[in-house]
C-alpha positions in Angstrom: 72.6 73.8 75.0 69.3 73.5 76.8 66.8 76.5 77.7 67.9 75.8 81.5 71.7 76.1 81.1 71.1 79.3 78.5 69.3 80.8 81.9 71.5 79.9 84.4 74.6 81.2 82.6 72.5 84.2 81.7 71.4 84.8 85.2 75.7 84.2 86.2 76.5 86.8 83.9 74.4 89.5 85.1 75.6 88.6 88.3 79.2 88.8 87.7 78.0 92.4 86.3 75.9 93.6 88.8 79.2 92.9 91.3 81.5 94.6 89.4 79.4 97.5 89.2 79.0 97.6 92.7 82.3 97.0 93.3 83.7 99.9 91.0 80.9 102.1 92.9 82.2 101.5 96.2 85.9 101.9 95.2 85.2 105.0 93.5 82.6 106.6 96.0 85.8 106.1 98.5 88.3 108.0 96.5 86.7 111.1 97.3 87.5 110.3 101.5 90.7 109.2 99.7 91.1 113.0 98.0 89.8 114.8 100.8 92.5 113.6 102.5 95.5 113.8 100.1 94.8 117.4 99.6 95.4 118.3 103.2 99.0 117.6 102.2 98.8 118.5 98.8 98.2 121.0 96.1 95.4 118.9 93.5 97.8 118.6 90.5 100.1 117.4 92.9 97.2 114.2 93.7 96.5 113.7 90.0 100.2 113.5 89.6 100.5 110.5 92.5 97.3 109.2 91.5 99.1 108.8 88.1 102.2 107.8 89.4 101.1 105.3 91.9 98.4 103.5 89.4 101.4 103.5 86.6 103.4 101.5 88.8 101.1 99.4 90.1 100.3 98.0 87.1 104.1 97.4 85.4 104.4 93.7 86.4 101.5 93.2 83.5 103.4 95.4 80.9 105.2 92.7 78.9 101.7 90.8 78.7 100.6 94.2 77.4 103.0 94.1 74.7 102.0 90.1 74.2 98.5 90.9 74.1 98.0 94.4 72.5 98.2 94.3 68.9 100.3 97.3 67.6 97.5 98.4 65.0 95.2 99.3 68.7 97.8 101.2 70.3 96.1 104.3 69.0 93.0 103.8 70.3 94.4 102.7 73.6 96.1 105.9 74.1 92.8 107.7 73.3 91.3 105.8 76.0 94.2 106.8 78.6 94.4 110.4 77.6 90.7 111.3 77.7 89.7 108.5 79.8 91.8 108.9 82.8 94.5 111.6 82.2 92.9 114.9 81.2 89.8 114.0 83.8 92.0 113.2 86.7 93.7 117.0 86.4 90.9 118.8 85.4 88.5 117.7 88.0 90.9 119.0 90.8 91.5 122.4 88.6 87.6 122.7 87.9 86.9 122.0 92.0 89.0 125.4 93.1 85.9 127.4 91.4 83.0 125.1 91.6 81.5 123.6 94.4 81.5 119.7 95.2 77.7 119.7 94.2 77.9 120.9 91.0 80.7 118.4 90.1 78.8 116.1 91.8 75.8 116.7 89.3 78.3 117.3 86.4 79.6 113.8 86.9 76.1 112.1 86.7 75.7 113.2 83.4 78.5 111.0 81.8 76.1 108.0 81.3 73.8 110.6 79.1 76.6 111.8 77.4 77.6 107.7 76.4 74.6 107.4 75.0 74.4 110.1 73.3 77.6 109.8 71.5 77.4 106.4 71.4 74.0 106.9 69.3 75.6 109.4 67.6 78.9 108.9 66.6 79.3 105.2 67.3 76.0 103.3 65.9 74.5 102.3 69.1 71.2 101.6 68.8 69.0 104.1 70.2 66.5 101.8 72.7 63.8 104.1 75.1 64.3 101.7 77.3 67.8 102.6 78.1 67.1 106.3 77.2 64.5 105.8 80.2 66.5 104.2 82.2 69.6 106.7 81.8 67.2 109.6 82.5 65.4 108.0 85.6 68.9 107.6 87.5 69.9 110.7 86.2 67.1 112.3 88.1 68.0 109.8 91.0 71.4 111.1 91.7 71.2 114.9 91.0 68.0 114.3 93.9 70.7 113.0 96.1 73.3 115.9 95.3 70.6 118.5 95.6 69.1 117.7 98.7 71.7 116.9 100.6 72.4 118.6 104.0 74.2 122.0 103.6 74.2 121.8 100.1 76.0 124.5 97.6 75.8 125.4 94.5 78.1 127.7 93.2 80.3 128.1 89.8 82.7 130.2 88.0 81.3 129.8 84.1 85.1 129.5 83.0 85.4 126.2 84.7 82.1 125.3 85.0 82.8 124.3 81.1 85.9 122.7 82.3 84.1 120.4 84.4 81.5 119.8 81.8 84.1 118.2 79.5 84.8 115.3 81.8 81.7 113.5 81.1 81.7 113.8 77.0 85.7 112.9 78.0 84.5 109.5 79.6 81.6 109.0 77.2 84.1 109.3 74.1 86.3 106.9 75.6 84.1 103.9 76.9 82.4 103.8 73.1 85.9 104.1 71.8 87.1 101.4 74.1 83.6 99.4 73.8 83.9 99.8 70.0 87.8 99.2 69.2 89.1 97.3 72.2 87.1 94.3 72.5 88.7 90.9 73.0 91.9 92.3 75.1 92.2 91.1 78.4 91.5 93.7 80.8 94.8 93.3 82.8 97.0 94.1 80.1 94.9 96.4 78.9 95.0 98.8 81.6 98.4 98.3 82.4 99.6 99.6 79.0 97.1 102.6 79.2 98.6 103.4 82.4 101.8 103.1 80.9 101.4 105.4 78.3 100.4 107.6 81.3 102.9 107.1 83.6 105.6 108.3 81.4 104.6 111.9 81.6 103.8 111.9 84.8 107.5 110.9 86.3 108.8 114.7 84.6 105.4 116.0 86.0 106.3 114.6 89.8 109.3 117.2 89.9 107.7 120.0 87.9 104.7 120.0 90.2 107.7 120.2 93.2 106.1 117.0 94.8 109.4 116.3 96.6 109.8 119.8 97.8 105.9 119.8 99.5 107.0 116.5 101.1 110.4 118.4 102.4 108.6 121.7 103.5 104.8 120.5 104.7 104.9 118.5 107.6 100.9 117.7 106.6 102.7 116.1 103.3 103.9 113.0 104.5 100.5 112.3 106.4 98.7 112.7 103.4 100.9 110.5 101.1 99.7 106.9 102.1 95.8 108.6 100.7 97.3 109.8 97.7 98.7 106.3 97.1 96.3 104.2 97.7 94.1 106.6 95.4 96.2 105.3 92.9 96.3 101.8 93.2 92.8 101.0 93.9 91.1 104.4 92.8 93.2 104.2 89.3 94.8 100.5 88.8 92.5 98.3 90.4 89.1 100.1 90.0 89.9 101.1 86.1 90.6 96.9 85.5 87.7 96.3 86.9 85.7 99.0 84.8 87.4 97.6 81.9 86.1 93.9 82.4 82.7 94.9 83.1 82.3 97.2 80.0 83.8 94.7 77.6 81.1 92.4 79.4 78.0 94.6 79.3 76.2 96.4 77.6 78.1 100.3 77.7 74.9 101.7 79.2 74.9 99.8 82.2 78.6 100.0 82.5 78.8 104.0 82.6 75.7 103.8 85.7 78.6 103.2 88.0 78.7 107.3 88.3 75.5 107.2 89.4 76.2 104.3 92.1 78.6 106.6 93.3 76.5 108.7 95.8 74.6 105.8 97.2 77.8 104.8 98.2 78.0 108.0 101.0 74.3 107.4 101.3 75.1 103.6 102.5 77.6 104.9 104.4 75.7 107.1 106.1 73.2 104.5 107.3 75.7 102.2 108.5 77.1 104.9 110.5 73.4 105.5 111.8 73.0 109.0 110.2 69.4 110.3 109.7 69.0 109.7 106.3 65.4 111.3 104.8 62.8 110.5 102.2 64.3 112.4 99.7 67.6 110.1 99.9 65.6 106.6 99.8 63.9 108.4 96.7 66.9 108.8 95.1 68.4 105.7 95.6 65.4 103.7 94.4 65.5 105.9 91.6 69.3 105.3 90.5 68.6 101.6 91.0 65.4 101.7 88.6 67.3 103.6 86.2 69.9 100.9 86.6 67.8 97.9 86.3 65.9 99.2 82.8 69.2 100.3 81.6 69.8 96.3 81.6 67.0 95.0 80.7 67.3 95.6 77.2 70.2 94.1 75.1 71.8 95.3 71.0 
């Protein structure tokens, strides 16, 4: 194959990459209009549960190629990627969020790409490159910048679930090196749909013991706030988790877990299109995350 077509499906590839981060960014940086909505309906394990629910079922017309495709021997591994890497984060965030303010988990959340990369180093022989140790620190200070100096900003937490929160992002680190390590070669698609199963079969008993029914009976904000809840699950869980699971079977994990730091330039972009005065400090930030980005990738294994 010539140097010319080497190039030009290398440059394709980073582009398919660089859109699916994007993509999974934007999806993501909308579920939290998507929760802010639910929960004026809705207690938050009572979201988690629909989120669950809604993504589960979503994703059942790919089950049987799930059983095609998944070899039994991965099964393990694929439920240690549901459980830590969607199911215990999706009800502990809400739980953590009653105690902590939105900017701490905000901040929290930017550290899951440091906490890949440290356990990937670790625990799962990735090679440790400065490069993307730069890079991970540079958007790290990019998005906490964007948390911090945001307008009426508040920082505030109980240490109880302050530690709660913490666990998310060694939770998603764990699981994209688990997945990145173990799960290669599986088609995304059925992939996801039999994580999602494994999830969705707790989360039917969990629908009644969280009295879901009875908030849509007795709340008349309920049945407002359903249609959020469920498209929080299709696209926040089923869609934006396939798409997550493409890209970091297709990248490098480093430049896969920046998505959580995309996530706030997503209410920064927002804010510009809807002609908000958006200051230094916020174009600092965002040219930071994107440097971080950018030398996270320039480096391959």
């Amino acid at each position: 194959m010539s140097i010319e077509r080497l190039t030009l499906n290398s440059n394709r590839d980073k582009a398919i990459n660089w859109a699916l981060l994007v993509v999974c960014a934007i999806i993501w940086g909308f579920s939290y209009f998507l929760i802010k909505h639910a929960l004026l309906g809705f207690k938050p394990i009572q979201v988690a549960d629909l989120r669950m629910l809604a993504g589960g079922i979503t994703l059942l017309p790919f089950l049987y190629l799930a059983f095609k495709k998944v070899p039994i021997n991965k099964y393990i591994y694929v439920f240690i990627c549901s459980i830590i890497g969607s199911g215990i984060p999706i009800y502990l965030y809400p739980l953590a969020q009653t105690h902590i303010s939105s900017s701490i988990t905000g901040i929290i959340n930017s550290l899951t790409p440091l906490c890949t990369y440290l356990i990937g180093v670790l625990f799962f022989r990735l090679p440790n490159k400065k490069m993307k140790l730069m890079g991970v620190l540079v958007g790290l200070v990019g998005a906490v910048s964007l948390i911090l100096f945001k307008p009426q900003n508040e920082l505030k937490a109980d240490i109880f679930f302050l530690c709660i929160a913490l666990a998310v992002p060694f939770m998603y680190g764990l699981s994209s090196n688990v997945l990145k390590k173990h799960l290669m070669g599986i088609p995304s698609l059925p992939l996801t749909a039999m994580m999602y199963f494994m999830l969705l079969i707790p989360s039917i008993p969990l629908f009644f013991i969280a009295e879901v029914p009875h908030q849509l009976k007795t709340v008349p904000l309920a049945k407002e706030a359903l249609p959020y809840a469920l498209l929080l699950g299709v696209f926040g869980t089923a869609v934006a988790m396939s798409l997550f699971n493409i890209l970091i079977q297709r990248a490098h994990i480093m430049f896969a877990a920046s998505v959580t730091y995309l996530m706030p330039v997503v209410a920064i972009v927002l804010g510009i299109i809807d002609k908000e005065n958006i200051g230094w400090h916020e174009y600092l930030g965002l040219g930071l995350i994107l440097l971080g980005v950018v030398l996270m990738n320039r480096v391959k294994d």
